[in-house]
C-alpha positions in Angstrom: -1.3 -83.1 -106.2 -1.9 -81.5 -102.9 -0.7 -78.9 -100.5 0.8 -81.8 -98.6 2.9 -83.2 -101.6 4.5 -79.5 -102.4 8.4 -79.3 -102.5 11.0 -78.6 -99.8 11.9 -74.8 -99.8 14.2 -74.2 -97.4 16.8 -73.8 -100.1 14.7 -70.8 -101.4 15.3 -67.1 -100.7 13.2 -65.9 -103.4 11.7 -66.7 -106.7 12.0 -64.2 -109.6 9.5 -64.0 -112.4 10.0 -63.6 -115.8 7.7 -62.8 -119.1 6.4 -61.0 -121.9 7.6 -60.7 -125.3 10.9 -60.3 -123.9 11.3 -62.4 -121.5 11.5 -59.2 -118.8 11.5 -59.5 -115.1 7.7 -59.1 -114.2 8.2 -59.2 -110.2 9.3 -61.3 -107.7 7.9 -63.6 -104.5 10.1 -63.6 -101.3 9.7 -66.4 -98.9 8.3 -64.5 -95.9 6.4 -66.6 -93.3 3.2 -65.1 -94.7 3.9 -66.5 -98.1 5.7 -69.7 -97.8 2.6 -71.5 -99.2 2.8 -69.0 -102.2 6.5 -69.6 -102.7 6.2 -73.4 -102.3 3.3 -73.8 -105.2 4.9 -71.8 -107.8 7.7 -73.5 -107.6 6.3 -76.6 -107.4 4.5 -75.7 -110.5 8.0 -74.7 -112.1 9.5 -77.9 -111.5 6.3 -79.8 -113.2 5.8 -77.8 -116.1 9.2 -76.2 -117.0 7.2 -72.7 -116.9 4.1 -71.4 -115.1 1.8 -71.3 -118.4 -1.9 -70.5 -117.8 -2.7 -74.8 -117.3 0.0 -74.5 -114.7 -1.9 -71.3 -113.4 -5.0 -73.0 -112.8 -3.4 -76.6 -111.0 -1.9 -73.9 -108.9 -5.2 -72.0 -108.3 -6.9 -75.2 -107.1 -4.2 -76.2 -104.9 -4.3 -72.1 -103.3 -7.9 -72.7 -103.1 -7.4 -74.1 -99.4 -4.7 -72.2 -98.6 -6.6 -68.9 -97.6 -5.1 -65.7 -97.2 -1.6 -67.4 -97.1 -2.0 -68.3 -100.7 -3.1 -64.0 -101.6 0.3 -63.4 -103.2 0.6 -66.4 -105.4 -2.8 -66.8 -106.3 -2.4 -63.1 -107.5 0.5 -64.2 -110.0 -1.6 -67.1 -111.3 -4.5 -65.1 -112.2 -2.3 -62.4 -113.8 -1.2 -65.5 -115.4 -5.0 -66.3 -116.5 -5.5 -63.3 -117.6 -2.5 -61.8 -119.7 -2.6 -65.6 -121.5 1.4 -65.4 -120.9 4.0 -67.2 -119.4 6.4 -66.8 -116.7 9.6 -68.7 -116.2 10.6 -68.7 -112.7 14.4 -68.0 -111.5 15.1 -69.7 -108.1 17.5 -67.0 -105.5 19.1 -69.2 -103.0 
C-alpha cells in the first residue's frame, strides 16, 4: 500500500476516535487542508483492519513516513496507538 492507493475523502468531515476500556471518545481528526493526508490513512487503515490496532498503527506509520509534517497529526494517533497497546475504532462524520 502506498500514499497513492489511499481512499477518496471527500465524503469526510471528520473522523472521531474511540478507545479504552470503555470504548470512550479519545479525540477526533478534522479534514483541514493541513491534515488531509492524516485523515486519508486512518481511514484507510479503518476500512482494512475493522479498527486501528497497534499492526494497523505501524502500516500507517510507514505510509506517514513520507508524508512529512502533513502526516504530524496522524502519525501522533498511531504512536499513542504504539504506545497505550489499545485500540481505536474510528466513526466517520460526513
Amino acid at each position: 500500500m502506498s500514499t497513492t492507493t489511499l481512499p477518496n475523502i471527500d465524503h469526510v468531515c471528520k473522523l472521531l476516535l474511540y478507545g479504552g476500556p470503555l470504548a470512550q471518545l479519545q479525540g477526533e481528526l478534522v479534514k483541514q487542508p493541513d491534515q488531509e493526508i492524516s485523515v486519508a490513512v486512518l481511514y484507510q487503515l479503518a476500512l482494512r483492519h475493522g479498527v486501528i490496532s497497534p499492526t494497523a498503527a505501524r502500516e500507517g506509520l510507514a505510509l506517514l513516513a513520507a508524508a512529512g509534517p502533513a502526516g504530524d497529526a496522524g502519525r501522533a494517533i498511531l504512536e499513542r496507538v504504539l504506545a497505550e497497546g489499545d485500540f481505536l475504532a474510528v466513526r466517520v462524520t460526513r
